[in-house]
MOPAC internal coordinates of N, CA, C and O (Angstrom, degrees):
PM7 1SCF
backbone

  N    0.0000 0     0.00 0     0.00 0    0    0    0
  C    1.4410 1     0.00 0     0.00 0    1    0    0
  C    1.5265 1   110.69 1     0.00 0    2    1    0
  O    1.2310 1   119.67 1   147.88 1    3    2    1
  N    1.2083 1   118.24 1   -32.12 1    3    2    1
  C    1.4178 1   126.89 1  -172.00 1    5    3    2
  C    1.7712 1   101.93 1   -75.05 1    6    5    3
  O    1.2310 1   119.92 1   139.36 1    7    6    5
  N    0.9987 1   117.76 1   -40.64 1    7    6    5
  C    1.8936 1   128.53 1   162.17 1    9    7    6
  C    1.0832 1    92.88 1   -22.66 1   10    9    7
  O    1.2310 1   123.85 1   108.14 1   11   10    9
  N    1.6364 1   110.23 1   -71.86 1   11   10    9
  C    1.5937 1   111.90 1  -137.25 1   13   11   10
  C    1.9701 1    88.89 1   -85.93 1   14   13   11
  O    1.2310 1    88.38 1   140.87 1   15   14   13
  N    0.8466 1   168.68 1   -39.13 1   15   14   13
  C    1.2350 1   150.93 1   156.88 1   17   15   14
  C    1.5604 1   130.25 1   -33.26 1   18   17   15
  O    1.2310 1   125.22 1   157.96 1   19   18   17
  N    1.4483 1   107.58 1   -22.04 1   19   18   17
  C    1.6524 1   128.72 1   158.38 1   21   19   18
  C    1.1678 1   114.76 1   -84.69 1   22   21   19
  O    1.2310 1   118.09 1   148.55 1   23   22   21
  N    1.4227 1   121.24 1   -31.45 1   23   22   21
  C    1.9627 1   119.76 1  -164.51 1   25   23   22
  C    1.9512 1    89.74 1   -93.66 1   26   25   23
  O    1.2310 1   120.31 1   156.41 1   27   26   25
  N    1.2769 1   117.02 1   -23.59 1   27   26   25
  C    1.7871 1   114.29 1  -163.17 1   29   27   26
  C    1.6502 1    83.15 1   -59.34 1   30   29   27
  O    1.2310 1   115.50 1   102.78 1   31   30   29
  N    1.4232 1   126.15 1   -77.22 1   31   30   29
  C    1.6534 1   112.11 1  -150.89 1   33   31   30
  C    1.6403 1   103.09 1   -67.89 1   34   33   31
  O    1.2310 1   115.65 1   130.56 1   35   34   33
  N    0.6049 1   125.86 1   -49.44 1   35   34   33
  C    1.6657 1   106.30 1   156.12 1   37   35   34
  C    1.2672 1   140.54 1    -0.39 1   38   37   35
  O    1.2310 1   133.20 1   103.29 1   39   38   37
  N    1.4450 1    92.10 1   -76.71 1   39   38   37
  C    1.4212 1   117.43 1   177.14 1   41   39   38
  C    1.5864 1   119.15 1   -50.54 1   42   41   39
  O    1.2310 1   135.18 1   136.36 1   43   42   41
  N    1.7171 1    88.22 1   -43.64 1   43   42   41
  C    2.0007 1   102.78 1  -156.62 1   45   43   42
  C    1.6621 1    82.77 1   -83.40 1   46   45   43
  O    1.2310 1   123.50 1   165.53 1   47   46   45
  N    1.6813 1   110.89 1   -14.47 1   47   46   45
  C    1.6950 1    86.40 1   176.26 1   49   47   46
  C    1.1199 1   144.52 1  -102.51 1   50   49   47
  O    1.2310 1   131.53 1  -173.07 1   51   50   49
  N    1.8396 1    95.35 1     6.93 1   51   50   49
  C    1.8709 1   126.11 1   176.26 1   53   51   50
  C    1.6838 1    86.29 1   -80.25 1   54   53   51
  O    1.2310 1   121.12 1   132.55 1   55   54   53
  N    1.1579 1   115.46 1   -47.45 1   55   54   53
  C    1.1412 1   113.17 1  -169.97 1   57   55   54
  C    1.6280 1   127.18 1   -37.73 1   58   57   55
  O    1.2310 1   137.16 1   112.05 1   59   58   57
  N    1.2109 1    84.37 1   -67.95 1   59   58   57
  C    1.7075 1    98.88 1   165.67 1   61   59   58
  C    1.1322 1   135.50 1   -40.73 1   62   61   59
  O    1.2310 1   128.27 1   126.77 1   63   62   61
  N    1.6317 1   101.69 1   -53.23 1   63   62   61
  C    1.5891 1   109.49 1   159.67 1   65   63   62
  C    1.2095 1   116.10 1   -55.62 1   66   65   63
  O    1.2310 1   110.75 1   145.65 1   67   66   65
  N    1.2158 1   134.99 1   -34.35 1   67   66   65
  C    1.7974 1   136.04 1  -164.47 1   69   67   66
  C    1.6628 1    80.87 1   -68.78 1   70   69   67
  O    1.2310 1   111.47 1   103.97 1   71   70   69
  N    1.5563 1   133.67 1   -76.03 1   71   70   69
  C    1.2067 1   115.03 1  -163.34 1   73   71   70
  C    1.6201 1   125.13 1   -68.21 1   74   73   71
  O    1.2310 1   120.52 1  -147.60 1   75   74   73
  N    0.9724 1   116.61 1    32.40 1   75   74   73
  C    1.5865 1   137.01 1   166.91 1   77   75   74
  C    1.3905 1   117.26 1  -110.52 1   78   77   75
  O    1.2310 1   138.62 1  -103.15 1   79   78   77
  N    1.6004 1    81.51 1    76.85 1   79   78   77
  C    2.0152 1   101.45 1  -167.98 1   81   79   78
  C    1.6009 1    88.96 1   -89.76 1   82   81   79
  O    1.2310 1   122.13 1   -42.18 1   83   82   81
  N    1.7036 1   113.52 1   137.82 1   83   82   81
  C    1.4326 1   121.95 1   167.21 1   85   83   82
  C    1.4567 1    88.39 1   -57.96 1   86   85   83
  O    1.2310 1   123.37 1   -24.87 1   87   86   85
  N    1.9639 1   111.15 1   155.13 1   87   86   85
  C    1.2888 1   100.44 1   149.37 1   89   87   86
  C    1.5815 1   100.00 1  -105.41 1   90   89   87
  O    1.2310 1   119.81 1   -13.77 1   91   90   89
  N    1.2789 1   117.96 1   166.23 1   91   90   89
  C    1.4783 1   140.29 1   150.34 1   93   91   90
  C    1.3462 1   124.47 1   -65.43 1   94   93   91
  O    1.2310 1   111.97 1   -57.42 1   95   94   93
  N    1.5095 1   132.74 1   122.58 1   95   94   93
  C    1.2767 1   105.59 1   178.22 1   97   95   94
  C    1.6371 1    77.15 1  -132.43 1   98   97   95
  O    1.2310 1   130.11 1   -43.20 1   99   98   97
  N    1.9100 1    98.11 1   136.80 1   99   98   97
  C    0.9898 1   127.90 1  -176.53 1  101   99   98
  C    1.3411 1   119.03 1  -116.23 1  102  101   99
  O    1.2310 1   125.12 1   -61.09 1  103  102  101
  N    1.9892 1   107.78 1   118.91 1  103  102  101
  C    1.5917 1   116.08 1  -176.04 1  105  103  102
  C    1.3444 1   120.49 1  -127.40 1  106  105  103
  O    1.2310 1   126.65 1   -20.58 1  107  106  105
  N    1.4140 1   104.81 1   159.42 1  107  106  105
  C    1.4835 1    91.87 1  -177.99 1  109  107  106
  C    1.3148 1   112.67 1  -117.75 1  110  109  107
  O    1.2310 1   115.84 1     1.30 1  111  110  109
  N    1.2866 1   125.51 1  -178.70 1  111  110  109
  C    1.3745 1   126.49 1  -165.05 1  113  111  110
  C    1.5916 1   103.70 1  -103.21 1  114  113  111
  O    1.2310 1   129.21 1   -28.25 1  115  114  113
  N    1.3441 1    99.85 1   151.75 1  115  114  113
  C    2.3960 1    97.50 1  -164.86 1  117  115  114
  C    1.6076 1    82.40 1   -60.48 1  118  117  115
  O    1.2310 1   132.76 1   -33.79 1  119  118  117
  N    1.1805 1    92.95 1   146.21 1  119  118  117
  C    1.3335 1   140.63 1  -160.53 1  121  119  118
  C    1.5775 1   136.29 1    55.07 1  122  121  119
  O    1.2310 1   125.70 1  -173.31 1  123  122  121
  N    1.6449 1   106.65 1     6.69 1  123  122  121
  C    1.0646 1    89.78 1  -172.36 1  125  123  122
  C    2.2325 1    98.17 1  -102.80 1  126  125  123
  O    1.2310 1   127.40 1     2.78 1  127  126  125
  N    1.3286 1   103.37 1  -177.22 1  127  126  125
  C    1.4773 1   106.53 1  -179.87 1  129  127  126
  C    1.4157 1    89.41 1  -118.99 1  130  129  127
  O    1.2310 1   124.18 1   -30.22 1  131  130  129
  N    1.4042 1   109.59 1   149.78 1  131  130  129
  C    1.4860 1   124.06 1   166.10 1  133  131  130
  C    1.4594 1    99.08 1   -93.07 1  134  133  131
  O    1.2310 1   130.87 1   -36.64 1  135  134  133
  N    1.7598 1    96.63 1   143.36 1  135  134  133
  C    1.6537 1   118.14 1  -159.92 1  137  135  134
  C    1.7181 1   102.07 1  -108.44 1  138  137  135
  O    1.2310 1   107.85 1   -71.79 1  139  138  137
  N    0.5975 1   140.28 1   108.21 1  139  138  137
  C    1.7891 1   146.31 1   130.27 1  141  139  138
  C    1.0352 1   121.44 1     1.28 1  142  141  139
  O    1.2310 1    90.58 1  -148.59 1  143  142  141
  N    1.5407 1   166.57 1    31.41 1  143  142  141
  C    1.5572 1   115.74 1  -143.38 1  145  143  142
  C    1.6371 1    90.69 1  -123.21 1  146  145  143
  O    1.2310 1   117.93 1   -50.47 1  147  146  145
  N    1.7127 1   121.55 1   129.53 1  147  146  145
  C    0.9315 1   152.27 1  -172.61 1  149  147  146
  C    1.6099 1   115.88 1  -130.12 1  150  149  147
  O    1.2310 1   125.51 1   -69.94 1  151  150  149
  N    1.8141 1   107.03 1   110.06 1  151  150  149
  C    1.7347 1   116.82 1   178.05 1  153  151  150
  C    1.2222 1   103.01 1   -84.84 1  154  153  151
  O    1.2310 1   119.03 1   -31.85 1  155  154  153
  N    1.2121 1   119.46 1   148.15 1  155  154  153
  C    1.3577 1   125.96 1   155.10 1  157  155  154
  C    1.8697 1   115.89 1  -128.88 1  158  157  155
  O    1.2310 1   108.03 1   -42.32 1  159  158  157
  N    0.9025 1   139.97 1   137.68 1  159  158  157
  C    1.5108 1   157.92 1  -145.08 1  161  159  158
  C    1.2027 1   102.19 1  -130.76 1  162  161  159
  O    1.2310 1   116.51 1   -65.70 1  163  162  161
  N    1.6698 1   124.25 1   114.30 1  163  162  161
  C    1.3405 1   124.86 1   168.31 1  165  163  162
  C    1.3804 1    97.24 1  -126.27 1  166  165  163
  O    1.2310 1   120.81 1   -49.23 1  167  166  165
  N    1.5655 1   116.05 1   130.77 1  167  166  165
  C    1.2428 1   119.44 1   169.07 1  169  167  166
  C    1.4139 1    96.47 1   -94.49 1  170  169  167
  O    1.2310 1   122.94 1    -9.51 1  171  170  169
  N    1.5528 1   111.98 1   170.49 1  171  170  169
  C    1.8766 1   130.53 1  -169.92 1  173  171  170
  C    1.3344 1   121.57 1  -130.91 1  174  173  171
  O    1.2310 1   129.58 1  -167.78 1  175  174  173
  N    2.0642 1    99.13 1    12.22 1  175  174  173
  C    1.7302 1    91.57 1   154.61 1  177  175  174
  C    1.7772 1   107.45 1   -86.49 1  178  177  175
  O    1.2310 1   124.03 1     0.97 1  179  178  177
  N    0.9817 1   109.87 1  -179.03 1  179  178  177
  C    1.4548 1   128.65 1  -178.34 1  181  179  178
  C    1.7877 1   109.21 1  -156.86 1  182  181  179
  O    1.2310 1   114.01 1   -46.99 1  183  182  181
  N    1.3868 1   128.95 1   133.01 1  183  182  181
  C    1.4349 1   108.18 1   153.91 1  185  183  182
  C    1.3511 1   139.11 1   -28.07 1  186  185  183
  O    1.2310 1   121.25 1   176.82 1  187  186  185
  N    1.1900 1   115.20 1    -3.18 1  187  186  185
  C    1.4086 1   111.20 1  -175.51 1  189  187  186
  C    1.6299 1   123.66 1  -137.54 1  190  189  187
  O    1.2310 1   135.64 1  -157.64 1  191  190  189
  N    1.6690 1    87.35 1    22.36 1  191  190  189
  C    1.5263 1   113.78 1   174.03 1  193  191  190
  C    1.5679 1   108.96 1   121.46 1  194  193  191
  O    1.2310 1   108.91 1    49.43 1  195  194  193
  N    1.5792 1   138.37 1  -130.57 1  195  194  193
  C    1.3291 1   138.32 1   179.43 1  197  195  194
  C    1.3776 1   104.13 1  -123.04 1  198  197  195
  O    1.2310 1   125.12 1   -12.77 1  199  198  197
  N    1.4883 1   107.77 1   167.23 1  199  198  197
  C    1.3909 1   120.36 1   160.81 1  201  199  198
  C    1.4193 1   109.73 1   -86.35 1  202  201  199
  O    1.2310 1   128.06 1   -49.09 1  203  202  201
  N    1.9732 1   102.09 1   130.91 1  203  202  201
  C    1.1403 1    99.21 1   151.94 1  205  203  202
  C    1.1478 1   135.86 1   -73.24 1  206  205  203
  O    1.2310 1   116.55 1    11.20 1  207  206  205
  N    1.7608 1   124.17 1  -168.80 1  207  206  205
  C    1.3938 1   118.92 1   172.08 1  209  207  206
  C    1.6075 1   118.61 1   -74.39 1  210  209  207
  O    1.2310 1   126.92 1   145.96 1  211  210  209
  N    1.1638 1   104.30 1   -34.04 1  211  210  209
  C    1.2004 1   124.25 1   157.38 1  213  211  210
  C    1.6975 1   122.85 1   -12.99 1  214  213  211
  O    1.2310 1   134.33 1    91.83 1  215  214  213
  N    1.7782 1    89.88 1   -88.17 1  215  214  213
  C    1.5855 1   119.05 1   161.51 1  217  215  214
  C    1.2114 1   111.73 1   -35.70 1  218  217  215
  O    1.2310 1   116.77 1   130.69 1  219  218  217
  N    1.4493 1   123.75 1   -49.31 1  219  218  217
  C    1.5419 1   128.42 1  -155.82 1  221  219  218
  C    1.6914 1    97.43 1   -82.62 1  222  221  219
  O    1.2310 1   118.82 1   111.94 1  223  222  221
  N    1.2877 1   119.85 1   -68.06 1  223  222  221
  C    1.4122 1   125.90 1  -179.84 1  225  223  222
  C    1.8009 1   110.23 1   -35.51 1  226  225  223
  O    1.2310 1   122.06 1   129.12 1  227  226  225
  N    1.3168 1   113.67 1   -50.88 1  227  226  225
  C    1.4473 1   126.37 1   165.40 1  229  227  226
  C    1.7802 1   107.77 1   -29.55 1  230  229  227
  O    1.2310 1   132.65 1   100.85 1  231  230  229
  N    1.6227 1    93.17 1   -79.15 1  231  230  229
  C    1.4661 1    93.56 1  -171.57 1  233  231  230
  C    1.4226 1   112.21 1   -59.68 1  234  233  231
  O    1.2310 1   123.63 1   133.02 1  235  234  233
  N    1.2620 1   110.65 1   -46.98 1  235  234  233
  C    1.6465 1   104.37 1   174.70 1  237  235  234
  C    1.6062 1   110.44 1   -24.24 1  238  237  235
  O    1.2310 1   112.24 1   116.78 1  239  238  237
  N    1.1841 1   132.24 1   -63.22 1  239  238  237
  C    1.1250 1   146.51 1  -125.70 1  241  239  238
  C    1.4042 1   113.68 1  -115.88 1  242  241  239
  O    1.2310 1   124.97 1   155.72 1  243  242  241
  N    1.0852 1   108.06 1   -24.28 1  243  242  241
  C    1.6345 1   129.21 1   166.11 1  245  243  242
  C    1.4918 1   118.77 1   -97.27 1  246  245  243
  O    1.2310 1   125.98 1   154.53 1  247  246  245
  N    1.4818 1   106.11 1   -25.47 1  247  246  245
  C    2.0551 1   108.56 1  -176.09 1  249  247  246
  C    1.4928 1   117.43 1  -122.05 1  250  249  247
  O    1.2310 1   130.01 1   139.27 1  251  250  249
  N    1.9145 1    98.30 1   -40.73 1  251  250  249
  C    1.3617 1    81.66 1   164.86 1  253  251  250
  C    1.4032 1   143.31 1   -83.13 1  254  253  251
  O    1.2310 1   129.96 1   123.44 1  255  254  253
  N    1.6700 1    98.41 1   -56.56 1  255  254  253
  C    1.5097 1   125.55 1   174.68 1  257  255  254
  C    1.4236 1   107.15 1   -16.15 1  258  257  255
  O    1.2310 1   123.27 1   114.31 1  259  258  257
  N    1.8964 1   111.34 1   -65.69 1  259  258  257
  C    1.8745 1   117.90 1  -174.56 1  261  259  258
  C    1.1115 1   102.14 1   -64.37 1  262  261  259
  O    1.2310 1   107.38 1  -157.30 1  263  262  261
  N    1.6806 1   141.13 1    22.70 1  263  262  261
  C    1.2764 1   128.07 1   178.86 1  265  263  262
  C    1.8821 1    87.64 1  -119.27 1  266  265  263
  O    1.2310 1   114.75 1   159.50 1  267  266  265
  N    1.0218 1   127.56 1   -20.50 1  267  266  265
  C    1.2992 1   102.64 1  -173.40 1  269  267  266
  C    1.7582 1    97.09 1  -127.22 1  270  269  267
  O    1.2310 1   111.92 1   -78.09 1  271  270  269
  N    1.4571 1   132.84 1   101.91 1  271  270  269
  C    1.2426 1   129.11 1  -154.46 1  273  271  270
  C    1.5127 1   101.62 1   -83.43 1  274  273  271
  O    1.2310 1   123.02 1   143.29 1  275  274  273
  N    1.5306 1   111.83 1   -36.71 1  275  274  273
  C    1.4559 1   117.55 1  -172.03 1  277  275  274
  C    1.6550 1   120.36 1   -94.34 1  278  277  275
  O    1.2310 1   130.94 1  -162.79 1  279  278  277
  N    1.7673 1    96.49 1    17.21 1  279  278  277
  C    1.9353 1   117.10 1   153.13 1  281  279  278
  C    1.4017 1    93.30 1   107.07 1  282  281  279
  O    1.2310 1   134.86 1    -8.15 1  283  282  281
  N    1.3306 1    88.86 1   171.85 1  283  282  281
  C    1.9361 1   109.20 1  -171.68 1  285  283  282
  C    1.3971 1    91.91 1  -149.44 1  286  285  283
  O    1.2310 1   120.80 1   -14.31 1  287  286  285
  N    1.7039 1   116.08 1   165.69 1  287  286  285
  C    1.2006 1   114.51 1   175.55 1  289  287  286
  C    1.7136 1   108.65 1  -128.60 1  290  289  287
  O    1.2310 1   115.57 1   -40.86 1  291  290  289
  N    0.9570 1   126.01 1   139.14 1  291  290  289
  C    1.3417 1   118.34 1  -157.61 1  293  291  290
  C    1.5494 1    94.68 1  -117.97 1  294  293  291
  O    1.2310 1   115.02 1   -44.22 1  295  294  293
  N    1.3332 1   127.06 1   135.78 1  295  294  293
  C    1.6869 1   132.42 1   147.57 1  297  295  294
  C    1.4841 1   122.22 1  -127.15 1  298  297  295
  O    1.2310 1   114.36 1    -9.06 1  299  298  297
  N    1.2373 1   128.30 1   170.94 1  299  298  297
  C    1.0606 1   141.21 1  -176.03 1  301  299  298
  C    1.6373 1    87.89 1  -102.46 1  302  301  299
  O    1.2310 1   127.81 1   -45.58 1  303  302  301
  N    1.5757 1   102.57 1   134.42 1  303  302  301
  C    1.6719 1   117.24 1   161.09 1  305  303  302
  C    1.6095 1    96.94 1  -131.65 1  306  305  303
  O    1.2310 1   134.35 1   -13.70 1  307  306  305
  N    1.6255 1    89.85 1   166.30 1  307  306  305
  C    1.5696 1   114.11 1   165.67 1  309  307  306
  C    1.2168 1   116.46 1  -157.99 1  310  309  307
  O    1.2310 1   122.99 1   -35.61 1  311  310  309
  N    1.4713 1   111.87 1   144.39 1  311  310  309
  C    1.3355 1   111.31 1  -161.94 1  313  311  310
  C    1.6375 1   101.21 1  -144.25 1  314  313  311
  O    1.2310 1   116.82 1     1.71 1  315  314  313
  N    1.3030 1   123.65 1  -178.29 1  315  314  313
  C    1.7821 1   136.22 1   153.68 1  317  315  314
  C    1.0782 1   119.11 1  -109.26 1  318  317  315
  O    1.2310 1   120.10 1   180.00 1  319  318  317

């Protein structure tokens, strides 16, 4: 028991440091634009069988699309 009254300020003070993330500050050179690029992965089982194309084109077009006004790029992957 006497440990853990020596390891507590310790602990609470690794701690602290762990959330003392450097930040990054990211620039670009005149003329260039800093790029984004963000995947997102939808699989097309569901409990209650798969998505059709149907379904999929829908949401595309109704959830994603109005989320990105200045375009998205869409592909087909496959993987194991």
């Amino acid at each position: 028991m006497r440990f853990l009254y020596r390891f507590t300020p310790v602990a609470a003070f690794v701690a602290a440091l762990i959330g003392c993330a450097s930040t990054v500050i990211v620039s670009c050179r005149e003329g260039e634009k800093l790029l984004v690029y963000t995947s997102l992965y939808f699989g097309t089982g569901t409990p209650d069988g798969v998505i059709t194309a149907k379904d999929w084109d829908e949401f595309l077009a109704k959830t994603v699309t109005p989320r990105f006004p200045r375009g998205l790029t869409l592909s087909r992957a496959s993987g194991q």
